[in-house]
N, C-alpha and C positions, 0 to 999 in steps of 0.2 A: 504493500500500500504506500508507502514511506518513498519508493523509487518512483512511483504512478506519479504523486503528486509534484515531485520534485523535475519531473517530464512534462507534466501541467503546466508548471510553473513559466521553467524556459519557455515553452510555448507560446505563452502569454507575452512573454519579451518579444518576442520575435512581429508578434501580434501588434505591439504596441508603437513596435518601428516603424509600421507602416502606417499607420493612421495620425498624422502629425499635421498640426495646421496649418493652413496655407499662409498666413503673415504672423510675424514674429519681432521679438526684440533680442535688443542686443545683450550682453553681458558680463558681466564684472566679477572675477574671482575674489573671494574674502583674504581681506590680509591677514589674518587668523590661522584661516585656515591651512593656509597653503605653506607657512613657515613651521608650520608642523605638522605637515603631512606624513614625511615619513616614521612620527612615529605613533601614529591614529592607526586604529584599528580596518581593517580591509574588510566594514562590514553590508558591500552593497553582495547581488548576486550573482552567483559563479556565469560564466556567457552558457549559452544553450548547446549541452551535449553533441560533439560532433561537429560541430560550427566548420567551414570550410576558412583558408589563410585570409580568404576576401572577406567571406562577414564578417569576421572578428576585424579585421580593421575599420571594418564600416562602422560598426556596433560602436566599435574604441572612437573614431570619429562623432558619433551624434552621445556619445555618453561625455564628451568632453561639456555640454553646458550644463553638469549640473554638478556644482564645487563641493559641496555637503561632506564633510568627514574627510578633508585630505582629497579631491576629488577621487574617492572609495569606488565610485561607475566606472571611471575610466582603467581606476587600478587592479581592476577586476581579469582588466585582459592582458596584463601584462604577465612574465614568466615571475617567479618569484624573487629574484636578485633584481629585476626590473622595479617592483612592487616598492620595493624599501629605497632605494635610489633615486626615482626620479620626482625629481624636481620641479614641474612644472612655472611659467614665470605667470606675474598680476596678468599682464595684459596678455592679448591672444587677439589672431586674428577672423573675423567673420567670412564663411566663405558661402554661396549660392547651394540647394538643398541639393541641388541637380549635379553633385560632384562625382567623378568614378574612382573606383579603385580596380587598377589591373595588375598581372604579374610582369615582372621583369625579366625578359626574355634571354638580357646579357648576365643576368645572375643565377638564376634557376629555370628548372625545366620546369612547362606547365605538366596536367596531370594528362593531358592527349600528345603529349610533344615526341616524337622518339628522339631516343637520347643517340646522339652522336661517340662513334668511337674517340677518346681521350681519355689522355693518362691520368686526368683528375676528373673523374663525373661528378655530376652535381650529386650533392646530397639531398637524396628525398627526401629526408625529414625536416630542412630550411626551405622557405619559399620567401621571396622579395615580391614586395607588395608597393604597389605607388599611387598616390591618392594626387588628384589633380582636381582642381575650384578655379570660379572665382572668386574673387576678393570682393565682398561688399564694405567693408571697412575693418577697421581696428578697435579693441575695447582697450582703451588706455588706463593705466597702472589707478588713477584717480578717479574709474567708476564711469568714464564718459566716456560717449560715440564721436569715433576717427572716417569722415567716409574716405574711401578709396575705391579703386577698382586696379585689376589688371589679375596674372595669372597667379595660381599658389599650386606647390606641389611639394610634399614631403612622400620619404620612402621610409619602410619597416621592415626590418625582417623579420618571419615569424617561423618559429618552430616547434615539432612537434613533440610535446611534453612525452615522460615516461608514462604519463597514464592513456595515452592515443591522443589528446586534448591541445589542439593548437592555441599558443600563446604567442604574443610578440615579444623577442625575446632582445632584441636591439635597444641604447637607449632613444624611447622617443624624441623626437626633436621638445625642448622648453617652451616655443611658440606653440600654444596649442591651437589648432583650425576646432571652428566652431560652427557648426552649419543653423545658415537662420532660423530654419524651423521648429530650432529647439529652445530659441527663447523664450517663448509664451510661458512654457511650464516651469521654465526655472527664474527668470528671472523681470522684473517691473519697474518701471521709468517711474522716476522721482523728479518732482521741479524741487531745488534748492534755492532756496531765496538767498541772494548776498546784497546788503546795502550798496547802492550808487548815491557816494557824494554829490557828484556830479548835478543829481537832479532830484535827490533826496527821498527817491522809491526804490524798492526793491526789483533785480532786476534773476530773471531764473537761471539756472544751471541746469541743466539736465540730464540727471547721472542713474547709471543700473542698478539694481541690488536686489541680491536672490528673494525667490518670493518665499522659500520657507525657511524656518516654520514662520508663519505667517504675524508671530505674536512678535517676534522679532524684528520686523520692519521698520519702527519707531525708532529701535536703537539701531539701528544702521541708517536710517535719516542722521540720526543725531551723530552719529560717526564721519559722517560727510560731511556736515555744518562746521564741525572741530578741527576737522582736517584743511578747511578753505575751499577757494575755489579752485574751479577747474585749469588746466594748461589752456583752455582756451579763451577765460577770463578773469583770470589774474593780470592784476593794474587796472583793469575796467573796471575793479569794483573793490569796496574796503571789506578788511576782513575785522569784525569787529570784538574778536576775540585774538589776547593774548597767549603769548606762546607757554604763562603758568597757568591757562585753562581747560581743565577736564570733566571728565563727569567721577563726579564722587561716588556716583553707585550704575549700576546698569541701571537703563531707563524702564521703571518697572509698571505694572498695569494692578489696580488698586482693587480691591472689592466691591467699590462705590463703581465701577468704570471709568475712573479718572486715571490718567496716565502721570506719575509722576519723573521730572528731570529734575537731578540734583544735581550742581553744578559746582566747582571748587576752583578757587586762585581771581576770582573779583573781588577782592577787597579793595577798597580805595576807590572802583569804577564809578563813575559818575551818574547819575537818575537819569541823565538823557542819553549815555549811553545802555544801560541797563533797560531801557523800555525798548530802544534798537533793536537789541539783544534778544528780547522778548519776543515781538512782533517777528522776526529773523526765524524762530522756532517756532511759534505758531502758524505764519504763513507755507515753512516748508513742510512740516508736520500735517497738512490740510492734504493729502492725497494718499496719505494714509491710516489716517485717523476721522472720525468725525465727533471726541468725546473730548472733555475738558482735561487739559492740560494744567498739572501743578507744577508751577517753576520753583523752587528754591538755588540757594546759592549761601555756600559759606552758610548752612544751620539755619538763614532766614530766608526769606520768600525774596526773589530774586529783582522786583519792583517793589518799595515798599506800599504796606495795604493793598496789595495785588497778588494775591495768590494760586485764585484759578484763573485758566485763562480759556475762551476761544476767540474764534476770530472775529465775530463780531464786535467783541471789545476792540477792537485793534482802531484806531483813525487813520484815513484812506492814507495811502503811500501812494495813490493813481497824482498824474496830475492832471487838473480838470482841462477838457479840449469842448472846444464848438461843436453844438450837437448837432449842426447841419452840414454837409458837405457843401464844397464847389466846382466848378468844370470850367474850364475855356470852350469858347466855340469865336467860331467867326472874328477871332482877335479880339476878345470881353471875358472876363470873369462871370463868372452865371450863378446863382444858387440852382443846387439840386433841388433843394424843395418847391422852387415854383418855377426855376427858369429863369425869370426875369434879372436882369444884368445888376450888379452889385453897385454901392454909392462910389463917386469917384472916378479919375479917369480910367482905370481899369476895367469900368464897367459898360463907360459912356462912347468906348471907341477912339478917347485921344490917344492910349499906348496899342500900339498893334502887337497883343499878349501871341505870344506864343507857347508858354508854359507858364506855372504859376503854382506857387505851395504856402499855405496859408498857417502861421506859428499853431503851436498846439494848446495857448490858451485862447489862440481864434481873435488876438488883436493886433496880427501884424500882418503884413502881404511883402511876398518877394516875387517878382514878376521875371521871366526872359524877353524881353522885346527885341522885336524886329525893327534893326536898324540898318535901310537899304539889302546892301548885301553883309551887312555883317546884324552880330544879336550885342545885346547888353542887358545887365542885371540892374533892375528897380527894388530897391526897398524901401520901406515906411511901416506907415501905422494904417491902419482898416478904412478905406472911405478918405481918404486925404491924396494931393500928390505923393508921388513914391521917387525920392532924389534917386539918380541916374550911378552907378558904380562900374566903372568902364576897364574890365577885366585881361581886354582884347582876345583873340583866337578866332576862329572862324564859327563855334559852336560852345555851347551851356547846356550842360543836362538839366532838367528840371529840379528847381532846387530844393532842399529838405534841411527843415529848422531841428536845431539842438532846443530840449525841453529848456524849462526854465525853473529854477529849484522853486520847487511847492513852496507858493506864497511868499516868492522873491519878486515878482513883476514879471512884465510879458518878456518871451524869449527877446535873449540880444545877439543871438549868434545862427549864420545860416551856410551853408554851404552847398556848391555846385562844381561840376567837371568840365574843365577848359578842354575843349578839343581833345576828349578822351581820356586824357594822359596826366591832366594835372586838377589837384583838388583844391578851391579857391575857397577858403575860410573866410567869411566875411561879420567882425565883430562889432558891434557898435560901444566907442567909446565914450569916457565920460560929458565930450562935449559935443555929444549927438553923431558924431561922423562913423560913417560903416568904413574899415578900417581894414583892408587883407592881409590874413595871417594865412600860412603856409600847414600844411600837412604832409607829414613823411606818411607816403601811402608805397615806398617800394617794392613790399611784401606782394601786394595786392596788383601793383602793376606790372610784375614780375609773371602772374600770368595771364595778362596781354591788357586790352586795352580796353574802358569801362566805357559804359552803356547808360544805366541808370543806378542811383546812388541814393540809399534811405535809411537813413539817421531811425534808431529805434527810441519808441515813446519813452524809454528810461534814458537813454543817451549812453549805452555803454555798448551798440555794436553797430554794426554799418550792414546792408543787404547792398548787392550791387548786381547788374549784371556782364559779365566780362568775358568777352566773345561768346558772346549766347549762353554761357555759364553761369548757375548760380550761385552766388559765393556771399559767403557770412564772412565779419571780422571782426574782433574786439575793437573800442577805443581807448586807448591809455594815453592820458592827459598826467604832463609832469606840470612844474611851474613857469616852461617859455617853450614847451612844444607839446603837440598832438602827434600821436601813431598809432597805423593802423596794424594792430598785430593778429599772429596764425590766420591770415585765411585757408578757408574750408571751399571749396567747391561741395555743393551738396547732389545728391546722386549723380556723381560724374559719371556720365559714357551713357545714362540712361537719359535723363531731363538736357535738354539739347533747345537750342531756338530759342531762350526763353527772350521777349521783348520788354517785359517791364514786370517788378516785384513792388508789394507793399509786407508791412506787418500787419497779421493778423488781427481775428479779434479778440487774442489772447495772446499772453507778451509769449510767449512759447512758440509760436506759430507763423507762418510768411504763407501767402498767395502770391502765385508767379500766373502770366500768361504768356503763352505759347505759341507758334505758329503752327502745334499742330494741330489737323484735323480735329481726329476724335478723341485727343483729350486736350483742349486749347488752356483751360485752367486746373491749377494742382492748387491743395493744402499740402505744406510740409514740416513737419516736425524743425525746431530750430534748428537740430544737428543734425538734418537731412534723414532721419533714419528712415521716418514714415514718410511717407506721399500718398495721396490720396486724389482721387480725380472729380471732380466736380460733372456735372451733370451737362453734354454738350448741346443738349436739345435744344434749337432757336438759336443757335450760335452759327453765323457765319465767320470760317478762319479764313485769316488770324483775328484772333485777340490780343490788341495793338494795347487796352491799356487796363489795369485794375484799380480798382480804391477799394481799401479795407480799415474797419476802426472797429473799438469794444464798441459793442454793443448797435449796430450800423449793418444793412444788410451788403452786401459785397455788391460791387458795382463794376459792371467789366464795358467797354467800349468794341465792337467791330463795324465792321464795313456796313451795318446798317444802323447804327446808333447805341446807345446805350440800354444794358439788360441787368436786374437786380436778383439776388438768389439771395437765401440765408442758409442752406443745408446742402452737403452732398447732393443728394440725392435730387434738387429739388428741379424740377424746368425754370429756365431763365422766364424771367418776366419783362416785358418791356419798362423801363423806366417812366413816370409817368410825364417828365418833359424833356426827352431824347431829341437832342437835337444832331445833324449829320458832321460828322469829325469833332466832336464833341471828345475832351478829356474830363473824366472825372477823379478828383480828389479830395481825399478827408486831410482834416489840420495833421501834419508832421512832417 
């Protein structure tokens, strides 16, 4: 009976390899676990009696995303000097579900091959095995999505144990390949909230962390928050905890359903930095939790007189934008909500507008005008002349305003792309004059030459498009320069054409469109992981433009006017005053 079930069992593995779903997330090894791996117990299940050189490497491949006990899945298939030895590294790279594994024909013989006369035959009991992907990105050592593309391939040997039983008996390569369709079950996207100076909101991080045991999740949020940000938004953002800050106990879960975080080495912190602090861990604690949160710190409650917390205690960190969008058409600034042309010359026909991006508390205008054959940048204030800032070059992207810190006055700093190549910072100083300050963008212009260029509503990263590529950047602002660091290309070799990106209506998120057909507009995850495709019905391609804001329905521009959606899934709607070559845009 005991052998029956134990045949059952394997079965069932075998069973469950096949049934894996079709989109998936990325993943992040425990730093825990893996520095003591070798000396954790090997207690996942033996691979399935009989297994051939190829499954067991397959098996060892899709058992790589799940870290739990020393990754114990993956160690399962290794021979036993294997088992205790290796070493797997944090990061790993993601590779396509659709990967093969074949035998090496200049190493071993297959099991149909006849063997050639030589004075060394291969040994039957070794087979070389080689696994071949693509690369959809990297999980980096810090819990975050790297995308990438191009080819991956590692090789194993595997041999035949003294009990009949194929193990791989090679050391694995440290980079472990991870195929995406095993993310969902192991592992769940976390937004991390880090303070932006800059503009005095919380701006997200977006990092992996295994889903079980599922009670666990809270203190692995709060393992992330301690450790900083991400490599890809570090200097964009402050880390508001010192380097003598830990948690004094694991973050535990109460009998009331209250979660408590006890926190040690704030003494001295300041009440406005400690309420920071606070809101910092309740906001990134919101996508795994929905119960109140007890903060202490150093023996007292980590705000004073504040000791449980949710989020709706928290005062907004958003900062407030115009609740109605605008459009150019016909050389005029327009409201979306009625059409009718906005006060001033921008509205009236004197600037012949050819783009146009409105601050995000919705009291300033920066215009591109058509000047003969050349363009020039206008800015001001809403409804007034817009004094003239003569940049030179042949072209201006459409420009896009830096926030303004919560309840500091309306933005003063706006930026646009000179002929591709160069990023024109224009600040307004303290005696009223828009002023060009420079931006080290080489990172970014290093892979080729920009398109469109949009400042995110917290001010700590840039979307652009760069040669039909979409690519995200951090901002890192010192005390006499701006840089634009790590850009990302987001699903590179797949999202191709795109002509114009906004941010979402969640700081997580970008809408790009497309020249393609039948998928002209995406959602995509900040770090490119997800994409998703919006609904093409009523869409004539291309889709030349987008606007997206919280809480605003999306708003996309083609060859026959403007069309508004709020959901995947939904049919485009005509706009209700579409007018022909019409651009639409929300404040940023």
């Amino acid at each position: 009976m005991r052998r029956v079930l134990v045949l059952l069992a394997c079965a069932l593995v075998l069973v469950s390899c096949a049934n894996v779903p079709q989109e998936s997330l990325p993943v992040v090894v425990s730093v825990v676990s893996v520095e003591k791996a070798p000396q954790q117990a090997n207690n996942a299940p033996e691979p399935p009696a009989n297994a051939e050189p190829l499954d067991i490497v397959r098996l060892f491949i899709k058992a790589n995303a799940d870290p739990r006990s020393g990754n114990a899945a993956s160690r399962a298939f290794l021979d036993d000097k294997q088992r205790g030895a290796w070493r797997p590294n944090r990061s790993f790279t993601i590779i396509d579900k659709t990967f093969s594994t074949v035998y090496d024909p200049t190493a071993s013989t297959g099991p149909t091959t006849t063997p050639t006369p030589s004075s060394a035959a291969p040994d039957p009991n070794v087979r070389t095995v080689t696994v071949r992907g693509s690369v959809l990105g990297t999980l980096s050592a810090d819990s975050a999505f790297i995308p990438s593309s191009g080819p991956a391939e590692q090789t194993f040997q595997v041999r035949k144990q003294a009990d009949g039983q194929w193990r791989i008996s090679s050391p694995p390569p440290p980079v472990l390949l991870v195929t995406d369709d095993e993310f969902d079950g192991n592992y769940n996207p976390v937004v991390v909230s880090f303070y932006s100076g800059d503009s005095g909101s919380f701006a997200p991080d977006l990092r992996y962390v295994p889903a079980k045991p599922q009670s666990g999740m809270p203190g692995r949020v709060m393992d992330l928050i301690l450790q900083g940000p991400s490599a890809g938004l570090t200097g964009a953002v402050k880390n508001l905890f010192g380097d003598g800050v830990s948690l004094e106990n694991n973050v535990k879960n109460n009998d009331d359903g209250s979660l408590t975080v006890q926190l040690s080495g704030l003494t001295g912190v300041g009440p406005d930095t400690r309420s920071l602090i606070a809101a910092q861990i309740v906001l990134s604690m919101q996508t795994v939790t929905s119960t109140r949160i007890r903060l202490l710190a150093d023996g007292a409650p980590l705000v004073a007189g504040h000791e449980y917390w949710r989020s709706s205690d928290l005062p907004s960190y958003n900062a407030s934008s115009s609740p109605n969008g605008l459009m150019t058409a016909g050389g005029r600034v327009r409201s979306l909500s009625d059409g009718a042309p906005i006060a001033g010359a921008v509205g009236n026909g004197a600037y012949p507008v050819v783009s146009a991006a409105q601050s995000i508390d919705g009291k300033r205008l920066a215009v591109v005008e058509q000047d003969g054959d050349r363009v020039r940048l206008r800015i001001g204030d809403l409804g007034r002349d817009l004094p003239t800032v003569d940049l030179g070059g042949g072209s201006l992207s459409r420009p896009t305003w830096r926030p303004a810190q919560i309840g500091a006055g309306p933005s003063n700093e706006v930026w646009t792309v000179v002929d591709h190549s160069i990023i024109a910072r224009m600040v307004l100083d303290p005696n009223g004059h828009w002023l060009r300050q420079s931006v080290n963008a080489n990172d970014l212009l290093a892979l080729g030459s920009i398109g469109v260029l949009r400042l995110s509503r917290d001010g700590t990263r840039v979307a652009a498009t760069v040669n039909g590529q979409l690519v995200v950047a951090s901002v890192v602002r010192s005390s006499d320069t701006v840089t634009l660091r790590e850009p990302r290309v987001l699903q590179p070799g797949v999202l191709t054409d795109v002509l114009d990106v906004d941010w979402g209506s969640t700081p997580d998120t970008l809408v790009a469109a497309t020249s393609s057909p039948s998928q002209p507009v995406q959602r995509l995850s900040i770090d490119g992981r997800r994409m998703d495709a919006y609904n093409s019905s009523n869409l004539t391609a291309p889709v030349r433009a987008v606007a997206s804001a919280p809480s605003q329905p999306i708003v996309v521009a083609d060859a026959g006017g403007l069309w508004t959606a709020t959901e995947l899934g939904e049919v485009w709607r005509p706009q209700a005053h579409s007018m022909q070559n019409a651009d639409p845009f929300y404040p940023g």
